[in-house]
N, CA, C and O atoms as CSV, one atom per row, in Angstrom:
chain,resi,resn,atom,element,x,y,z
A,1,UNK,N,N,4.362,3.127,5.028
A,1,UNK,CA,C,4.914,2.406,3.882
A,1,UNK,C,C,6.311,2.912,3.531
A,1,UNK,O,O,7.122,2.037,3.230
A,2,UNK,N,N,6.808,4.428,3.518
A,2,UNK,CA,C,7.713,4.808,3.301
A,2,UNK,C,C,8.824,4.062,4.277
A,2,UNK,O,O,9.881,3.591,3.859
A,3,UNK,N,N,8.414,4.045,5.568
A,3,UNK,CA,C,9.214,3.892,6.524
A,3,UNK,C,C,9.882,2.908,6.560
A,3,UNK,O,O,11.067,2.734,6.844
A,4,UNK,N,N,8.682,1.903,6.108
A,4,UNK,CA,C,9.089,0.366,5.886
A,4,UNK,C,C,10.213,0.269,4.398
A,4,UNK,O,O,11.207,-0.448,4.289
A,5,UNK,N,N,9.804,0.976,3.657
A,5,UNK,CA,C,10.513,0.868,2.490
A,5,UNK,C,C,12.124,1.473,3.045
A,5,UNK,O,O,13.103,0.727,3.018
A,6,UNK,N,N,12.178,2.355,3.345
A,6,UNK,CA,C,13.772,3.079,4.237
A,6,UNK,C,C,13.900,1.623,5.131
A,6,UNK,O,O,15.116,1.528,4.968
A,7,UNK,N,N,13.672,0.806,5.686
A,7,UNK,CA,C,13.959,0.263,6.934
A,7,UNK,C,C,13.999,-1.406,6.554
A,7,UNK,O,O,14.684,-2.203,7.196
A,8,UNK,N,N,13.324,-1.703,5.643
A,8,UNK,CA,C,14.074,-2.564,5.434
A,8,UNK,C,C,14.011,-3.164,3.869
A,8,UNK,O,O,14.394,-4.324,3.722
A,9,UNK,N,N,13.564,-2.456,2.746
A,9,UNK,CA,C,13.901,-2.852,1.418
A,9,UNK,C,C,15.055,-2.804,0.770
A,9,UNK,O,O,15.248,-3.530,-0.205
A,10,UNK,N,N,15.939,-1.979,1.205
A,10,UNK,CA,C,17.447,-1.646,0.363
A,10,UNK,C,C,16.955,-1.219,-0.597
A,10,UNK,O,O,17.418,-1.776,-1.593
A,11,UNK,N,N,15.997,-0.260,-0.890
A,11,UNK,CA,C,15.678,0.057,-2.313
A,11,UNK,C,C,15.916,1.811,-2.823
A,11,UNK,O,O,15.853,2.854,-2.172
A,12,UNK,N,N,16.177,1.562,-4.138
A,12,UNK,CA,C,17.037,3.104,-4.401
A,12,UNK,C,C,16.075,3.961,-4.970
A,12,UNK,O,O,16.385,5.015,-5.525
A,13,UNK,N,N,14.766,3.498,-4.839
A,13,UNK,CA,C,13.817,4.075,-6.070
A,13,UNK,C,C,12.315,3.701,-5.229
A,13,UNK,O,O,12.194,2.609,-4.674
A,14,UNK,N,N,11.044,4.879,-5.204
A,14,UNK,CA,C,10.090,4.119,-4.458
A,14,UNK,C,C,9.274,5.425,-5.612
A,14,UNK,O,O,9.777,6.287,-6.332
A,15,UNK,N,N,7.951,5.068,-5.357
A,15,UNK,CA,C,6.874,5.662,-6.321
A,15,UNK,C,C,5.711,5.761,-5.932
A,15,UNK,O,O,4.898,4.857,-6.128
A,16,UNK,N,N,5.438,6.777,-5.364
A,16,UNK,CA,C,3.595,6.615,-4.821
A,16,UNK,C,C,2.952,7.392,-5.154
A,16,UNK,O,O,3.063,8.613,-5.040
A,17,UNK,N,N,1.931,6.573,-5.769
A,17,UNK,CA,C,1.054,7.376,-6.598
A,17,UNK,C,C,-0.266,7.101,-5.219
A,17,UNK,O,O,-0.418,6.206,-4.388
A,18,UNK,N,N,-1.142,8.565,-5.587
A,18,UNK,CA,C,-2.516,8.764,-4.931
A,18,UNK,C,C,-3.331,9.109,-5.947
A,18,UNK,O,O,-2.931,10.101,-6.557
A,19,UNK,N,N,-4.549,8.536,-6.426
A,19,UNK,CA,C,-5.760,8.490,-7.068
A,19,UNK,C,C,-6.648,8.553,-6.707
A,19,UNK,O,O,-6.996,7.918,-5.712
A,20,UNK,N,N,-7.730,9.681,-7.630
A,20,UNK,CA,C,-8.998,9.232,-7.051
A,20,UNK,C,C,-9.709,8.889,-8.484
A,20,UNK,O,O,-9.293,9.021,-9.635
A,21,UNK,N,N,-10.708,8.490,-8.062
A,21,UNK,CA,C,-11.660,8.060,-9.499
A,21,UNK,C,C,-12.898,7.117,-9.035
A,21,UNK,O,O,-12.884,6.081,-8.370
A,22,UNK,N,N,-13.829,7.741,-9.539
A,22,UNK,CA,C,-15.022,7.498,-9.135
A,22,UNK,C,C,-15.207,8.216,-7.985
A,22,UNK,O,O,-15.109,9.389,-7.622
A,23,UNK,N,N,-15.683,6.528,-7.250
A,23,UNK,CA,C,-15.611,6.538,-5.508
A,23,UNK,C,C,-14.885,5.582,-5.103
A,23,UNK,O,O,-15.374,4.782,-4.305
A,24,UNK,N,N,-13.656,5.443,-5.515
A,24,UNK,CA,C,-12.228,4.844,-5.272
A,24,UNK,C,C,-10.957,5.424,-4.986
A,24,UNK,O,O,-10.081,5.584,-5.836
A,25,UNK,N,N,-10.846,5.793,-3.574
A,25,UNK,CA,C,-9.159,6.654,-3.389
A,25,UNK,C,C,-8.393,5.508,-3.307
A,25,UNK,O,O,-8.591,4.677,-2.420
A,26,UNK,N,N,-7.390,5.364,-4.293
A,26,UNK,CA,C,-6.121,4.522,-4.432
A,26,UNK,C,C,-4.830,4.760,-4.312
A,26,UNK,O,O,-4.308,5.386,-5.235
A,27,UNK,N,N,-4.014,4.348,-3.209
A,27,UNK,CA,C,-2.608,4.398,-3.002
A,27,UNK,C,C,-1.994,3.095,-3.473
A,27,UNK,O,O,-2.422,1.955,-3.295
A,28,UNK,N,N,-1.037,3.448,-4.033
A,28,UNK,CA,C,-0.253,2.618,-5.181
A,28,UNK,C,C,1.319,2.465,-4.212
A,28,UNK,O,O,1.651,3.636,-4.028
A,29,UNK,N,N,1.991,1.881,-3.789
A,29,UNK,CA,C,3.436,2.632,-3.505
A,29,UNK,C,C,4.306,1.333,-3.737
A,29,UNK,O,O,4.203,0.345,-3.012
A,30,UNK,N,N,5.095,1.410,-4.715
A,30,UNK,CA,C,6.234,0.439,-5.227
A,30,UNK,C,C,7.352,0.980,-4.994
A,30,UNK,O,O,7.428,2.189,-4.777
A,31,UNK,N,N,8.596,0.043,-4.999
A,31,UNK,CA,C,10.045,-0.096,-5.318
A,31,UNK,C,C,10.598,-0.643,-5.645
A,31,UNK,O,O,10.101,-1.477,-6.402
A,32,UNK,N,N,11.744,-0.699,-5.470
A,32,UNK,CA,C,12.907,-1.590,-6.437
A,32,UNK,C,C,13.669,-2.555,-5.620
A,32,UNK,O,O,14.407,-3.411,-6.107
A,33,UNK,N,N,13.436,-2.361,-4.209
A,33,UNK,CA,C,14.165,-3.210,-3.141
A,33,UNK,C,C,13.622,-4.918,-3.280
A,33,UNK,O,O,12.799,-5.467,-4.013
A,34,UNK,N,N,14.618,-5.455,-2.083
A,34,UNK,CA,C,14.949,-6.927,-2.361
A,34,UNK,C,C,13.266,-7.583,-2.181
A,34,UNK,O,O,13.136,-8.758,-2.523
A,35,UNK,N,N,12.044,-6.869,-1.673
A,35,UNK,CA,C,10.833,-7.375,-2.002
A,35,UNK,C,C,10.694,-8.027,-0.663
A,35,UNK,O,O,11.590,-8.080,0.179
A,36,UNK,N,N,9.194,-8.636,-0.515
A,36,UNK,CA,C,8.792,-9.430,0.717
A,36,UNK,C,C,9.333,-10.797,0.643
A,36,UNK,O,O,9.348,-11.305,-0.478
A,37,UNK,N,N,9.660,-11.299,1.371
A,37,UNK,CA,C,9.815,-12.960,1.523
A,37,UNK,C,C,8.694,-13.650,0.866
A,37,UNK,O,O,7.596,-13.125,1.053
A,38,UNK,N,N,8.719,-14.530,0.261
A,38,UNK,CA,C,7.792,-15.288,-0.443
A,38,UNK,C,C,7.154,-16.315,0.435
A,38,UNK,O,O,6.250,-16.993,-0.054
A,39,UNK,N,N,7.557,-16.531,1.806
A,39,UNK,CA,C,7.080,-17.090,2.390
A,39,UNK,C,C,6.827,-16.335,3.403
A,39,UNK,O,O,6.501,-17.001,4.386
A,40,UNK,N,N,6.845,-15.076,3.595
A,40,UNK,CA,C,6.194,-14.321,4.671
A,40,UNK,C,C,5.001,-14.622,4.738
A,40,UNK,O,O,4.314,-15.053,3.813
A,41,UNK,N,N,4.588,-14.365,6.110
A,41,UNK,CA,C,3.393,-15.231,6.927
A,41,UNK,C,C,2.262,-14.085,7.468
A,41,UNK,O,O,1.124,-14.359,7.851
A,42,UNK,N,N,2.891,-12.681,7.400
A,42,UNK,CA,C,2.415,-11.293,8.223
A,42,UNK,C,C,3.116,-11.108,9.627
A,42,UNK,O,O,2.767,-10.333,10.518
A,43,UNK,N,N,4.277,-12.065,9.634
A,43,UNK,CA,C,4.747,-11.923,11.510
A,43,UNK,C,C,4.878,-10.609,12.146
A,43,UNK,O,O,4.396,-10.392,13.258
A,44,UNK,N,N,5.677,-9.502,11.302
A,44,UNK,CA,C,5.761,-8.266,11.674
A,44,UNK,C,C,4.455,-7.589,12.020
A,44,UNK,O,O,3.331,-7.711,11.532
A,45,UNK,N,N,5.051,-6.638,13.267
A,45,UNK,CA,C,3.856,-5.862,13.588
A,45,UNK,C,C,3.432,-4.562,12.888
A,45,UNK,O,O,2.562,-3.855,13.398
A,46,UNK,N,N,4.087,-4.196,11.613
A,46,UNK,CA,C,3.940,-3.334,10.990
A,46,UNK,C,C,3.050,-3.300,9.853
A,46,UNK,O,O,2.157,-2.457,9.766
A,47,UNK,N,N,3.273,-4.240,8.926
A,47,UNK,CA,C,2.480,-5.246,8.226
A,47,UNK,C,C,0.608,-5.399,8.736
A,47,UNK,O,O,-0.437,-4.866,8.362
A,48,UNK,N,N,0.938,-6.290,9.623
A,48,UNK,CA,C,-0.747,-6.377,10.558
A,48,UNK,C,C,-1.334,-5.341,11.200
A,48,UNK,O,O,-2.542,-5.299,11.436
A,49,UNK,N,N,-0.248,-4.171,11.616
A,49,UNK,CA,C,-1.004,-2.827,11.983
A,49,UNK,C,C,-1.769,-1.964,10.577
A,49,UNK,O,O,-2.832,-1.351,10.677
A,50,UNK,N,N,-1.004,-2.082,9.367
A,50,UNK,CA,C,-1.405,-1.440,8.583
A,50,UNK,C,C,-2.839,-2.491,7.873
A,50,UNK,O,O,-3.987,-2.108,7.647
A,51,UNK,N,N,-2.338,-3.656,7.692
A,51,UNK,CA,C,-3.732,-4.706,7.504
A,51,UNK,C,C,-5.135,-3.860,8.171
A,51,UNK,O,O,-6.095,-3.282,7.663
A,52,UNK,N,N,-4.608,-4.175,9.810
A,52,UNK,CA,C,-6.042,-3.830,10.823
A,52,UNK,C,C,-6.697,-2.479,10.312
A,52,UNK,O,O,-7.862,-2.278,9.971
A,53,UNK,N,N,-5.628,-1.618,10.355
A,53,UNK,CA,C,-6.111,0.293,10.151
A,53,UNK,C,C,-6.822,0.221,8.399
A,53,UNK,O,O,-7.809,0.925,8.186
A,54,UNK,N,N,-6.294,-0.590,7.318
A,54,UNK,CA,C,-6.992,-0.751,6.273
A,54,UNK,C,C,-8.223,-0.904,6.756
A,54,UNK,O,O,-9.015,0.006,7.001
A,55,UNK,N,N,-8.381,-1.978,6.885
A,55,UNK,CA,C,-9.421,-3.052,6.821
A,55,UNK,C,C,-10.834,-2.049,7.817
A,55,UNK,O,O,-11.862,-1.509,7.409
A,56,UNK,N,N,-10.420,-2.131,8.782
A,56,UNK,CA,C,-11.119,-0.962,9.660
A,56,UNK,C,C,-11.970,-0.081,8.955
A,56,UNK,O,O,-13.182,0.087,8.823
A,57,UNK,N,N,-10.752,0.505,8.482
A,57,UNK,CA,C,-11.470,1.659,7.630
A,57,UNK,C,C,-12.441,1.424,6.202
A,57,UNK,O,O,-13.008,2.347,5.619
A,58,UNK,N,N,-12.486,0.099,5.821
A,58,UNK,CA,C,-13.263,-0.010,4.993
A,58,UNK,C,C,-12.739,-0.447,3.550
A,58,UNK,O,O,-13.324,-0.721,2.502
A,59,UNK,N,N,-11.011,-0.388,4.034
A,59,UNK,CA,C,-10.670,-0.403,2.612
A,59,UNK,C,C,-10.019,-1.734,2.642
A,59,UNK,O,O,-10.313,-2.662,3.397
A,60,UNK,N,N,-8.876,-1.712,1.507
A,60,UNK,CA,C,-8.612,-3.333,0.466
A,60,UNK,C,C,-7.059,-2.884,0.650
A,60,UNK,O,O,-6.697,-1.726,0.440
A,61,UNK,N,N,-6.226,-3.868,1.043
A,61,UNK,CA,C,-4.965,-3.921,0.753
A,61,UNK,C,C,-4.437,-5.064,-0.094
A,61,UNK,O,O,-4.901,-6.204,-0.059
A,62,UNK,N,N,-3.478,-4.686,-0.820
A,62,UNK,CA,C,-2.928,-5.869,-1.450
A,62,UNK,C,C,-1.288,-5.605,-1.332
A,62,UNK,O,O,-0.738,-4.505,-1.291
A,63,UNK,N,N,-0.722,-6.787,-1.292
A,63,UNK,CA,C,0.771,-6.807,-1.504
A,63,UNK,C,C,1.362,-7.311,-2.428
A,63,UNK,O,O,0.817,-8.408,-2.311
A,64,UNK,N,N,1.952,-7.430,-3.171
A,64,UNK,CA,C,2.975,-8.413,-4.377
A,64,UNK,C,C,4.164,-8.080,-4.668
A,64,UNK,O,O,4.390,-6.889,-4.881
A,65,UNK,N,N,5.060,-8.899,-4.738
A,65,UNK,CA,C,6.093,-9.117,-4.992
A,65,UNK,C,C,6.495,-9.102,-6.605
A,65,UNK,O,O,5.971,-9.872,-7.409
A,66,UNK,N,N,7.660,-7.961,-7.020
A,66,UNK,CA,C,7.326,-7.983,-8.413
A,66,UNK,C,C,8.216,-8.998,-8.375
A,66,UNK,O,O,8.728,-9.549,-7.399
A,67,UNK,N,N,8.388,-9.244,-9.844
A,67,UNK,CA,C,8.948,-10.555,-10.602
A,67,UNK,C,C,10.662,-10.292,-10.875
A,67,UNK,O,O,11.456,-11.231,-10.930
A,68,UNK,N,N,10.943,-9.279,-10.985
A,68,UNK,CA,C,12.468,-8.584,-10.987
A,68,UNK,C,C,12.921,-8.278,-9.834
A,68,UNK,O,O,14.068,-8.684,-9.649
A,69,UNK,N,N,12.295,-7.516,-8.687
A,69,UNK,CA,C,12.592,-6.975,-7.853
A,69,UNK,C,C,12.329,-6.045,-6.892
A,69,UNK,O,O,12.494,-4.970,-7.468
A,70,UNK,N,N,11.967,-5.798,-5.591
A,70,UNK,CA,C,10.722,-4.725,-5.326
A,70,UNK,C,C,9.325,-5.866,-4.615
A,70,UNK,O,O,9.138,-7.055,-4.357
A,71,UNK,N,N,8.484,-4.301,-4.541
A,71,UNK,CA,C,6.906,-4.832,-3.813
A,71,UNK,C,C,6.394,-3.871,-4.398
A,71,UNK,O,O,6.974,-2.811,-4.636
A,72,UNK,N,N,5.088,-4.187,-4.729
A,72,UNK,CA,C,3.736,-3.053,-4.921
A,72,UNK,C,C,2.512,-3.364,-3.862
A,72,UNK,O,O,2.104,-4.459,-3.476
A,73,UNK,N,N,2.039,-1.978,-3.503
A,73,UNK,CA,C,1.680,-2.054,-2.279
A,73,UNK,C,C,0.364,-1.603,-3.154
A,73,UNK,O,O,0.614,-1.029,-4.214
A,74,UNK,N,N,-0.703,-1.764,-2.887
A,74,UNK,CA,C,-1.941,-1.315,-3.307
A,74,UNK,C,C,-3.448,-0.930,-2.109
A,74,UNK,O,O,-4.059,-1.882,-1.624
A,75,UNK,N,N,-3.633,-0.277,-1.960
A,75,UNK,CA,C,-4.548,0.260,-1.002
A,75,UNK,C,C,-5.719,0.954,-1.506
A,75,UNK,O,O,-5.503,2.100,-1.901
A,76,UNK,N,N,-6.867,0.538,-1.581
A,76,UNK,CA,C,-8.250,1.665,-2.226
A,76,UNK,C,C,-8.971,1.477,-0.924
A,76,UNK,O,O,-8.911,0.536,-0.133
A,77,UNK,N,N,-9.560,2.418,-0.889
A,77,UNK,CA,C,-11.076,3.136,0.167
A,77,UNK,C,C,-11.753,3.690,-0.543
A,77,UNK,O,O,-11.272,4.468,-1.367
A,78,UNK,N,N,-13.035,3.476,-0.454
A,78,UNK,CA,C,-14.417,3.497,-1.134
A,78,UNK,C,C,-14.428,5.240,-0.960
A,78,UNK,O,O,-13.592,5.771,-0.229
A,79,UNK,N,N,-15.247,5.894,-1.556
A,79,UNK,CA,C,-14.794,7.255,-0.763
A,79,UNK,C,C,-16.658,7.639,-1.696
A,79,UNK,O,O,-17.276,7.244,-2.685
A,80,UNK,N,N,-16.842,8.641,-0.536
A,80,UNK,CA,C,-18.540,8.923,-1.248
A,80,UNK,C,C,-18.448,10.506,-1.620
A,80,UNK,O,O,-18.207,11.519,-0.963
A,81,UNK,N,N,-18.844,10.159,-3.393
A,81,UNK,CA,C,-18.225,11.361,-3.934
A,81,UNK,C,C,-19.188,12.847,-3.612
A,81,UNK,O,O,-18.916,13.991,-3.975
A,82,UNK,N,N,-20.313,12.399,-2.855
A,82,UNK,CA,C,-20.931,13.715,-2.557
A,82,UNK,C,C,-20.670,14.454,-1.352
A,82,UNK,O,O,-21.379,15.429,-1.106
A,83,UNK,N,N,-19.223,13.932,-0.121
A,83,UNK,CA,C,-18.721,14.205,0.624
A,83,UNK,C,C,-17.905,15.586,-0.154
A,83,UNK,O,O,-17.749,16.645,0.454
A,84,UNK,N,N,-17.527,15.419,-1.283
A,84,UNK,CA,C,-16.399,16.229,-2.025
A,84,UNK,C,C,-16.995,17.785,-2.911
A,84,UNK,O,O,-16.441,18.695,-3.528
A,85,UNK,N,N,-18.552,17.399,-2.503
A,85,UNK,CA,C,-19.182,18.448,-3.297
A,85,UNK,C,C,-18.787,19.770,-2.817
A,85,UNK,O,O,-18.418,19.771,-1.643
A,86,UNK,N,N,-18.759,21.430,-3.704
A,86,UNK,CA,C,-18.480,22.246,-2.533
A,86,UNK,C,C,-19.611,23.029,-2.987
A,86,UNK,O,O,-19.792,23.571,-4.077
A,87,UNK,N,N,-20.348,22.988,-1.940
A,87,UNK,CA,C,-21.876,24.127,-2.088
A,87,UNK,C,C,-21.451,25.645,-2.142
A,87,UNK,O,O,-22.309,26.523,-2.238
């Protein structure tokens, strides 16, 4: 996501937040750049690689385009909180 954001957003400002809560790990990652095409389709292979490796794994991606300027990228994976226990 970073990479993509350096490579082709023009953006001066990016923000990624990592959460957990519950049994929900959430990556958040926004900026301020010129945003996705509104008619983007997924053509890039960067885009659909990160789709597949989500999805795979179990989790939820979302994309949006803010209303000023920028993208918010949203990503959660289910995560099982008794993996995290420490005996």
């Amino acid at each position: 996501l970073i990479h993509n954001i350096v490579k082709h957003a023009s953006a001066t400002k990016a923000i990624v937040q990592l959460l957990a809560y519950e049994d929900i790990l959430s990556l958040i990652v926004e900026d301020n750049g010129k945003g996705i095409d509104s008619n983007y389709q997924g053509q890039g292979m960067g885009l659909k690689n990160m789709y597949k490796r989500v999805t795979e794994s179990g989790g939820v991606i979302n994309i949006k385009r803010k209303k000023t300027s920028g993208t918010i990228i949203e990503i959660e994976f289910p995560i099982n909180s008794h993996r995290n226990t420490i005996i």
